[in-house]
DRENVEXTI-637507 format. One record per atom (N, C-alpha, C, O): residue number from 1; residue in three letters; atom name; x, y, z. Coordinates in Angstrom, 2 decimals. Example, Ala and Ser with C-alpha at 12.3 -4.5 7.8 and 13.67 -1.06 7.14 Angstrom:
! residues 2
+-----+-----+------+---------+---------+---------+
|   n | res | atom |      xx |      yy |      zz |
+-----+-----+------+---------+---------+---------+
|   1 | ALA |    N |   13.19 |   -5.69 |    7.80 |
|   1 | ALA |   CA |   12.30 |   -4.50 |    7.80 |
|   1 | ALA |    C |   13.20 |   -3.30 |    7.80 |
|   1 | ALA |    O |   14.24 |   -3.32 |    8.46 |
|   2 | SER |    N |   12.85 |   -2.25 |    7.08 |
|   2 | SER |   CA |   13.67 |   -1.06 |    7.14 |
|   2 | SER |    C |   12.90 |    0.03 |    7.87 |
|   2 | SER |    O |   13.41 |    1.14 |    8.04 |
+-----+-----+------+---------+---------+---------+
***
This chain:
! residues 70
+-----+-----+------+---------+---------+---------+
|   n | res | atom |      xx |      yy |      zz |
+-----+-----+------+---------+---------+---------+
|   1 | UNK |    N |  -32.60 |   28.91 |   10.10 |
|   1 | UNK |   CA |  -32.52 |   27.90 |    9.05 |
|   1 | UNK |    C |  -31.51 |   28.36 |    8.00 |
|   1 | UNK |    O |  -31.68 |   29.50 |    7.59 |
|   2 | UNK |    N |  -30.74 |   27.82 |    7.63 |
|   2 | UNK |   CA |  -29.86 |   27.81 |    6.14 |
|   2 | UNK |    C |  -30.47 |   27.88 |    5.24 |
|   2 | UNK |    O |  -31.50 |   27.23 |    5.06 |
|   3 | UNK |    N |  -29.96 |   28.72 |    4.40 |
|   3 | UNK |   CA |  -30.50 |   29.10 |    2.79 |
|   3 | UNK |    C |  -29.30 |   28.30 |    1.71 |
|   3 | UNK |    O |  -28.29 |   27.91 |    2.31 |
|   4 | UNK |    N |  -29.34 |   28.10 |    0.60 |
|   4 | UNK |   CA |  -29.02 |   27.69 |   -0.50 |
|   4 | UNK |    C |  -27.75 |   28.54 |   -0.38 |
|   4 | UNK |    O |  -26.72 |   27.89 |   -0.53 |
|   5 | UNK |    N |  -27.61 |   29.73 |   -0.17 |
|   5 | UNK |   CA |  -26.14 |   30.68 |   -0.39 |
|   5 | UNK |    C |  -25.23 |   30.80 |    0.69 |
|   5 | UNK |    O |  -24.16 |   31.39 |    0.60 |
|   6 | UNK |    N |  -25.66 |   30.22 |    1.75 |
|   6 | UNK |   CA |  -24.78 |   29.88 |    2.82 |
|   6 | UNK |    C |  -24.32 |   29.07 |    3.34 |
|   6 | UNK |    O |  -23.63 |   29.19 |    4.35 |
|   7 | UNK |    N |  -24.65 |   27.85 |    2.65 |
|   7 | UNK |   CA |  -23.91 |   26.78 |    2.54 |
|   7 | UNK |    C |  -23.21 |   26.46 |    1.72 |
|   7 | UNK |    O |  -23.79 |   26.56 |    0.64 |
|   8 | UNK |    N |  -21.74 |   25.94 |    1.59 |
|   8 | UNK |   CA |  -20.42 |   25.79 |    1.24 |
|   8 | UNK |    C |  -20.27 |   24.77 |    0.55 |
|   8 | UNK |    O |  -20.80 |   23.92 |    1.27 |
|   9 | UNK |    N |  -19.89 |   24.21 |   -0.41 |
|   9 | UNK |   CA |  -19.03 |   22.55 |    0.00 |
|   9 | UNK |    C |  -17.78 |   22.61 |    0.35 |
|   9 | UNK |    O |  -16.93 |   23.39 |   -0.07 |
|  10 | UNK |    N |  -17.64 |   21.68 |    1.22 |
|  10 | UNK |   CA |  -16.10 |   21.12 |    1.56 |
|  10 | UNK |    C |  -15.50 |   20.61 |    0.22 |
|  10 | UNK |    O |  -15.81 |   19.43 |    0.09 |
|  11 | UNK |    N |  -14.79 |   21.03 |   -0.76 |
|  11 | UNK |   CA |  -14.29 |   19.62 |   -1.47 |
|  11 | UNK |    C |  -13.04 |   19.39 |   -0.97 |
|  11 | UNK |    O |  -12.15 |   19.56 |   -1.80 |
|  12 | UNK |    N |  -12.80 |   19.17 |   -0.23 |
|  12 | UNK |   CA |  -11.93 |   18.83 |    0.57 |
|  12 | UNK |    C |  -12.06 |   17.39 |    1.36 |
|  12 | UNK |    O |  -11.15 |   16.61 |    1.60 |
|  13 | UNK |    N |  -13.44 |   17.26 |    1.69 |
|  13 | UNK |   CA |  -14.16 |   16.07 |    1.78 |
|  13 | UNK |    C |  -14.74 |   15.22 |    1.19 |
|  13 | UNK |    O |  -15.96 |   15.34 |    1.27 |
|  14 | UNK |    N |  -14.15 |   13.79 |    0.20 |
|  14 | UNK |   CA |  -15.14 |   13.08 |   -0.67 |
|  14 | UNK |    C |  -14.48 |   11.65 |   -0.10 |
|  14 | UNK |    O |  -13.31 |   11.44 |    0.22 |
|  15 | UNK |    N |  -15.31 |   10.97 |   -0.09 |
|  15 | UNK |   CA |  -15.33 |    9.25 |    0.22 |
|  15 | UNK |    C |  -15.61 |    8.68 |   -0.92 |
|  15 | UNK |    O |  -16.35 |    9.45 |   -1.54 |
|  16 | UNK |    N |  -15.40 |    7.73 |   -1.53 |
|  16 | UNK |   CA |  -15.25 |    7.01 |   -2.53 |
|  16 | UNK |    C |  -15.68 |    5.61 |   -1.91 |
|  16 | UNK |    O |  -14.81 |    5.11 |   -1.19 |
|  17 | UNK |    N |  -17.08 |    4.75 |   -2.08 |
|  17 | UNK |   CA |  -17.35 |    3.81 |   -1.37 |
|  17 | UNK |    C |  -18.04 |    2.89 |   -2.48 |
|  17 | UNK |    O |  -18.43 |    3.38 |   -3.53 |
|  18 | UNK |    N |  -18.15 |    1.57 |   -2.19 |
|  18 | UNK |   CA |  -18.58 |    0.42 |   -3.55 |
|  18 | UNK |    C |  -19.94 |    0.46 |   -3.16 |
|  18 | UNK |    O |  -20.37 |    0.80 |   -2.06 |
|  19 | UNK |    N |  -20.69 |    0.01 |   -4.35 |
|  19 | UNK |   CA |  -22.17 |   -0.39 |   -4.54 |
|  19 | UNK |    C |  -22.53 |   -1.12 |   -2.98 |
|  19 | UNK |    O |  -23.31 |   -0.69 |   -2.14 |
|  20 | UNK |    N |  -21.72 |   -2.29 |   -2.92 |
|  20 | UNK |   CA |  -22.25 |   -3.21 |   -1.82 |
|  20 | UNK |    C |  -22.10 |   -2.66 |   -0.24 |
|  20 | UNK |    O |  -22.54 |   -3.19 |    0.77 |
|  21 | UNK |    N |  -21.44 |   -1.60 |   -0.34 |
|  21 | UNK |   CA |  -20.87 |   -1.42 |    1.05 |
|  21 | UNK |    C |  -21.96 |   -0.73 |    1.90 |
|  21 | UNK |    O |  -22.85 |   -0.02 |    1.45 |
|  22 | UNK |    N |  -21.81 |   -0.96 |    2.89 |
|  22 | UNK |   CA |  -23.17 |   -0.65 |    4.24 |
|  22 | UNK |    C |  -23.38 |    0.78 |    4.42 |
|  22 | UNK |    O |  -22.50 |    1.26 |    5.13 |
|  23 | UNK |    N |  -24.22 |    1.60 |    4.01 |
|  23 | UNK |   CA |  -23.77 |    3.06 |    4.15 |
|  23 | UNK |    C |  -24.41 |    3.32 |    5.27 |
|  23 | UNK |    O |  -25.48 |    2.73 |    5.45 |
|  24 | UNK |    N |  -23.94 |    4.20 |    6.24 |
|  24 | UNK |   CA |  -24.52 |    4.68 |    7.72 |
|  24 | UNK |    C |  -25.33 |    5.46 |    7.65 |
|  24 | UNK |    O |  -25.94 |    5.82 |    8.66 |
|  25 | UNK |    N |  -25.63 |    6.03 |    6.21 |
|  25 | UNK |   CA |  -26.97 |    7.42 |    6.03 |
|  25 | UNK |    C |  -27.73 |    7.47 |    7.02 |
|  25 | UNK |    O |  -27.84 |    8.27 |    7.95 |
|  26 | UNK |    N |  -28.59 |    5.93 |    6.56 |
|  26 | UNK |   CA |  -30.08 |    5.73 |    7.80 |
|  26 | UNK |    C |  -29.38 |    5.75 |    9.60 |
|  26 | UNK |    O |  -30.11 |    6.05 |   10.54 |
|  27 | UNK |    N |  -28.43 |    5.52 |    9.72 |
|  27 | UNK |   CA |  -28.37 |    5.54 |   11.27 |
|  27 | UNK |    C |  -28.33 |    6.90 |   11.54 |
|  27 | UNK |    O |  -28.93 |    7.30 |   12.54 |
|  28 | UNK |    N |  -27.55 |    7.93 |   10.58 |
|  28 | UNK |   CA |  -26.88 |    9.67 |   11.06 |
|  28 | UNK |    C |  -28.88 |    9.60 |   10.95 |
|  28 | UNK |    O |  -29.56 |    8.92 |   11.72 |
|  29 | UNK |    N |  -29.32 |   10.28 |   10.08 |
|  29 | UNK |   CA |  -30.98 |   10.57 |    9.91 |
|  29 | UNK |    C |  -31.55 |    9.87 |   11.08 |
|  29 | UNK |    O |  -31.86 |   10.66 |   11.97 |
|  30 | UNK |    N |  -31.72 |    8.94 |   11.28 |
|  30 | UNK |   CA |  -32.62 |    8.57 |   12.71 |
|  30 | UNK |    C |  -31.49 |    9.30 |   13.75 |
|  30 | UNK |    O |  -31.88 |    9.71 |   14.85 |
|  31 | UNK |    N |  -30.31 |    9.42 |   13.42 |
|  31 | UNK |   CA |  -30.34 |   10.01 |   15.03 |
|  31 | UNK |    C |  -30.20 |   11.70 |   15.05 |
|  31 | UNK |    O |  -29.48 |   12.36 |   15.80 |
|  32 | UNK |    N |  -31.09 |   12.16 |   14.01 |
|  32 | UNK |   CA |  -31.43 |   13.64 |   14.00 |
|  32 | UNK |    C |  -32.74 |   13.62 |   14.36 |
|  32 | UNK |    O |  -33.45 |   12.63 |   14.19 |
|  33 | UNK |    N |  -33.20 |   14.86 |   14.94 |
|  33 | UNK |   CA |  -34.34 |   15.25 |   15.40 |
|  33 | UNK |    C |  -35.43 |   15.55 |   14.17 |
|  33 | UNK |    O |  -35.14 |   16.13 |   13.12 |
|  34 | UNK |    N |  -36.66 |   15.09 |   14.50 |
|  34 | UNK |   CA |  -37.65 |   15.59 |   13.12 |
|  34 | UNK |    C |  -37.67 |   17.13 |   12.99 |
|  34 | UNK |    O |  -38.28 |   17.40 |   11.95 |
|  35 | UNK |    N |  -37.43 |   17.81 |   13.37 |
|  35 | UNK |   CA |  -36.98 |   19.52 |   13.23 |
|  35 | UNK |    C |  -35.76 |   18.99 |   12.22 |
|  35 | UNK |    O |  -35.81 |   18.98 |   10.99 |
|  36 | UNK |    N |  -34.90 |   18.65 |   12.86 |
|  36 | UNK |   CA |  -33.66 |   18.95 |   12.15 |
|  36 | UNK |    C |  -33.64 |   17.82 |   10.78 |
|  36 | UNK |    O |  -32.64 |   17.80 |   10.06 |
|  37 | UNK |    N |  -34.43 |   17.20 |   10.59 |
|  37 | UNK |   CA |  -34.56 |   16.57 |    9.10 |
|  37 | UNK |    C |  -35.63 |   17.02 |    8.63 |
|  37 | UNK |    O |  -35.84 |   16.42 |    7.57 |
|  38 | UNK |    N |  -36.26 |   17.59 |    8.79 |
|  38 | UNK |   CA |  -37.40 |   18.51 |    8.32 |
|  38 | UNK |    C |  -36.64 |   19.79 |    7.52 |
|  38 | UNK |    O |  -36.78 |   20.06 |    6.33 |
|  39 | UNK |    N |  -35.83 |   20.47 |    8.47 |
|  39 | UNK |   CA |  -35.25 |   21.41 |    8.02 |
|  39 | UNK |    C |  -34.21 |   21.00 |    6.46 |
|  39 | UNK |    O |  -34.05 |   21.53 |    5.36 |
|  40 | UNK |    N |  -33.63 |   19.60 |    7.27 |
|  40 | UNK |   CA |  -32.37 |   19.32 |    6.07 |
|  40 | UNK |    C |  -33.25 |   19.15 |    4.37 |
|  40 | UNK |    O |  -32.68 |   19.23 |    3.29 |
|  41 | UNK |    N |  -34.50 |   18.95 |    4.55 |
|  41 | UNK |   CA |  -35.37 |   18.71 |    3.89 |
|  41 | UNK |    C |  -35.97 |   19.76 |    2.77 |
|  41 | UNK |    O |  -36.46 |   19.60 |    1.65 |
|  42 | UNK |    N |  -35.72 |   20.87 |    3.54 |
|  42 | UNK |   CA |  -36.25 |   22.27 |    3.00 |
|  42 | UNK |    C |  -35.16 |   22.69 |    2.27 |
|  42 | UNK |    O |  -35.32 |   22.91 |    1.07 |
|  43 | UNK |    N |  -33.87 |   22.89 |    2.90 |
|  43 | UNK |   CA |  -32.33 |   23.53 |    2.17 |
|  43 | UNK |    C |  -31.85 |   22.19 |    0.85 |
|  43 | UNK |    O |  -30.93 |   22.31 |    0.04 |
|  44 | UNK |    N |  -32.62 |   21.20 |    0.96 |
|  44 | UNK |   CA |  -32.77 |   20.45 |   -0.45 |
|  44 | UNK |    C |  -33.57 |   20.66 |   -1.35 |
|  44 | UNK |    O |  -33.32 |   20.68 |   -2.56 |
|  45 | UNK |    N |  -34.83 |   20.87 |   -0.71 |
|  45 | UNK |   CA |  -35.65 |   21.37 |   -2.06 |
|  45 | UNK |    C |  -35.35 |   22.75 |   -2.17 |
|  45 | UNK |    O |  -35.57 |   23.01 |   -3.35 |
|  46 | UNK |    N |  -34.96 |   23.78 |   -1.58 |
|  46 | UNK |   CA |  -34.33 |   25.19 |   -2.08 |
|  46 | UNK |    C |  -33.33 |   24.87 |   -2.95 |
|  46 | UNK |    O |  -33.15 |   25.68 |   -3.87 |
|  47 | UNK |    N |  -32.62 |   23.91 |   -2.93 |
|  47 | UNK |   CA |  -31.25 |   24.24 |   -3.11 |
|  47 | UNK |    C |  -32.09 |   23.69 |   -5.26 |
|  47 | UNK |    O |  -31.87 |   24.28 |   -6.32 |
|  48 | UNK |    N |  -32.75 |   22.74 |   -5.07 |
|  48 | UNK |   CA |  -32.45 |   21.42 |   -6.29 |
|  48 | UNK |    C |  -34.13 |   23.05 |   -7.24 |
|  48 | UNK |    O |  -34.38 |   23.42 |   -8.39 |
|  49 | UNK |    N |  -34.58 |   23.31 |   -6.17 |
|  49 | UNK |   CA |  -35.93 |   23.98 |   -7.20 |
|  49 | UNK |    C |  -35.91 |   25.99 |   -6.87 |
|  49 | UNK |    O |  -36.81 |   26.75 |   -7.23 |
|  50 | UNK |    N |  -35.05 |   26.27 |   -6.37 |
|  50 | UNK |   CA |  -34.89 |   27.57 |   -6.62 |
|  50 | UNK |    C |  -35.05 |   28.46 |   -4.92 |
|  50 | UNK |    O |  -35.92 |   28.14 |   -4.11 |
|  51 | UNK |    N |  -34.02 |   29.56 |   -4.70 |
|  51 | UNK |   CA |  -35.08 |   30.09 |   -3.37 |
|  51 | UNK |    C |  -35.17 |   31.50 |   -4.03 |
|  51 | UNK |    O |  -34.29 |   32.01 |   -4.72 |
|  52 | UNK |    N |  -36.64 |   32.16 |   -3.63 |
|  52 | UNK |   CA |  -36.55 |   33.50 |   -3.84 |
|  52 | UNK |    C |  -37.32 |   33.64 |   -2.45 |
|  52 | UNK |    O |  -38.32 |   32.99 |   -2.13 |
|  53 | UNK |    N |  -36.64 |   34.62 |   -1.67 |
|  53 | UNK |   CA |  -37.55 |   35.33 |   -0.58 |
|  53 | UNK |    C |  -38.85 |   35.93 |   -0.71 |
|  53 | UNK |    O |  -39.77 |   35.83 |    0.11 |
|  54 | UNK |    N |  -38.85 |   36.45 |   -1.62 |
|  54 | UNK |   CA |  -40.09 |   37.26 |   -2.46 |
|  54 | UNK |    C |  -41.14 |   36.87 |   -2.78 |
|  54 | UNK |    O |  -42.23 |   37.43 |   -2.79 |
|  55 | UNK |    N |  -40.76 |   35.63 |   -3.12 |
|  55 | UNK |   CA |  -41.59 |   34.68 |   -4.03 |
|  55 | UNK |    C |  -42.34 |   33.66 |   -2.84 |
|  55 | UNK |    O |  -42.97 |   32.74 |   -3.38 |
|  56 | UNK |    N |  -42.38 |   33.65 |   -1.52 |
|  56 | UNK |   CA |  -42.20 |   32.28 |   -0.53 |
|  56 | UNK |    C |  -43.99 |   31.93 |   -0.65 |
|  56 | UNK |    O |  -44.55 |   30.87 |   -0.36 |
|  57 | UNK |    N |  -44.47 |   32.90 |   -1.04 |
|  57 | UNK |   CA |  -45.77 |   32.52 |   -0.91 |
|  57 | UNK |    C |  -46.44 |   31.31 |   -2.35 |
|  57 | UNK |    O |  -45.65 |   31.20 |   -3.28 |
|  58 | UNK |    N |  -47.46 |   30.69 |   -2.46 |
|  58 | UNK |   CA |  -47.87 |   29.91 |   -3.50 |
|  58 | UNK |    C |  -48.31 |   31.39 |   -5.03 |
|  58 | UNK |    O |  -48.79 |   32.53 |   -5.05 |
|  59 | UNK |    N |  -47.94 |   30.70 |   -5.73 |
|  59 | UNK |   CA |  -48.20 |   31.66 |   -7.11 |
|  59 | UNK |    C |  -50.13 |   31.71 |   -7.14 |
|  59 | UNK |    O |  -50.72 |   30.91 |   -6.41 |
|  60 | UNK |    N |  -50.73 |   32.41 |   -7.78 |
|  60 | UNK |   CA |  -51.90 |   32.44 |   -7.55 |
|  60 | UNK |    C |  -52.11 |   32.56 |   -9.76 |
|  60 | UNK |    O |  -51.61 |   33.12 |  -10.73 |
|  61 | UNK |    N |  -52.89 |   31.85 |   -9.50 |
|  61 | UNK |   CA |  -53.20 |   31.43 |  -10.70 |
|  61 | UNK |    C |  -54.54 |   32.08 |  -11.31 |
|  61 | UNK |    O |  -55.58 |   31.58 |  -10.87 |
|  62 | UNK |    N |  -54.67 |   33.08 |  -12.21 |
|  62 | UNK |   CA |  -56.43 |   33.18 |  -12.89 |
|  62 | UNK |    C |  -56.37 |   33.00 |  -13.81 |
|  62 | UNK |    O |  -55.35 |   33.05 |  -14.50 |
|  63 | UNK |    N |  -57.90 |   32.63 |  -14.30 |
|  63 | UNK |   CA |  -57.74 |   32.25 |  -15.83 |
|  63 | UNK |    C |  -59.90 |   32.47 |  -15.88 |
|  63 | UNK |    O |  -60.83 |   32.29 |  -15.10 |
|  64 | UNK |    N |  -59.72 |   32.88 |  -17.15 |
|  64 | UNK |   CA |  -60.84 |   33.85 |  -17.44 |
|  64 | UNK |    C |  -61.69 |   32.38 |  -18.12 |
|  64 | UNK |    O |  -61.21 |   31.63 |  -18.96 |
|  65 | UNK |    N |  -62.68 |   32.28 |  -17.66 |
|  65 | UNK |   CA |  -63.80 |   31.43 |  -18.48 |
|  65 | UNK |    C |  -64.50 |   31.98 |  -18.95 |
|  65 | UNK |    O |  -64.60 |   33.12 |  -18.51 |
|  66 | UNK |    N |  -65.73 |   31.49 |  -20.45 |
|  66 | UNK |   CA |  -66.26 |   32.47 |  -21.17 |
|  66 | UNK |    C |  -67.38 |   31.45 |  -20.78 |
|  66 | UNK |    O |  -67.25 |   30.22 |  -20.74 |
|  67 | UNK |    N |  -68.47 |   32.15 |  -20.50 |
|  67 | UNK |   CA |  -69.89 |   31.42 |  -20.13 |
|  67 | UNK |    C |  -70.75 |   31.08 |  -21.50 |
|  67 | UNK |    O |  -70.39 |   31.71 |  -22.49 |
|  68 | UNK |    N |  -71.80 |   30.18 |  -21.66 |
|  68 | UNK |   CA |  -72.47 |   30.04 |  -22.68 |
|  68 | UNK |    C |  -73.71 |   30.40 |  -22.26 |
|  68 | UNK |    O |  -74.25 |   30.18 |  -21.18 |
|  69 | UNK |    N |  -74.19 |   31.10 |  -23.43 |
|  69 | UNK |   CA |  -75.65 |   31.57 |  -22.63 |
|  69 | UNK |    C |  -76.55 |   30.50 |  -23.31 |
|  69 | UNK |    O |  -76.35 |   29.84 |  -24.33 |
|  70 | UNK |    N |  -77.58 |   30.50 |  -22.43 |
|  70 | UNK |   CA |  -78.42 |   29.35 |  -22.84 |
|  70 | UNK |    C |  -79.98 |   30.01 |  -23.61 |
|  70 | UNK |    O |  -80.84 |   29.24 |  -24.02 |
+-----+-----+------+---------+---------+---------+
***
């Protein structure tokens, strides 16, 4: 799988297209495999919310409650 630092941009590549015009997005995506938009899926949310290797697991949260005695 691709990480956030090994992927490039081309700017070398930009299209310039109007509001109304038909975009082919949905045809390229249906004709990828659910692996492979699953994946494209993951190197977006790495890319937009952070990657740390270190970190891959969920944060674990405590927090101390004070009991009332009755």
């Amino acid at each position: 799988m691709n990480t956030p630092e090994s992927c490039l941009v081309d700017r070398s590549a930009f299209q310039a297209a109007k509001l109304g015009d038909k975009l082919s997005d949905r045809e390229y995506w249906l004709s990828k495999t659910p692996q492979e938009r699953l994946e494209a899926l993951e190197l977006l949310r790495q890319i937009a919310y952070g990657y740390d290797p270190t970190t891959e697991r969920l944060q674990r949260v405590l927090e101390i409650a004070q009991l009332e005695r009755r």
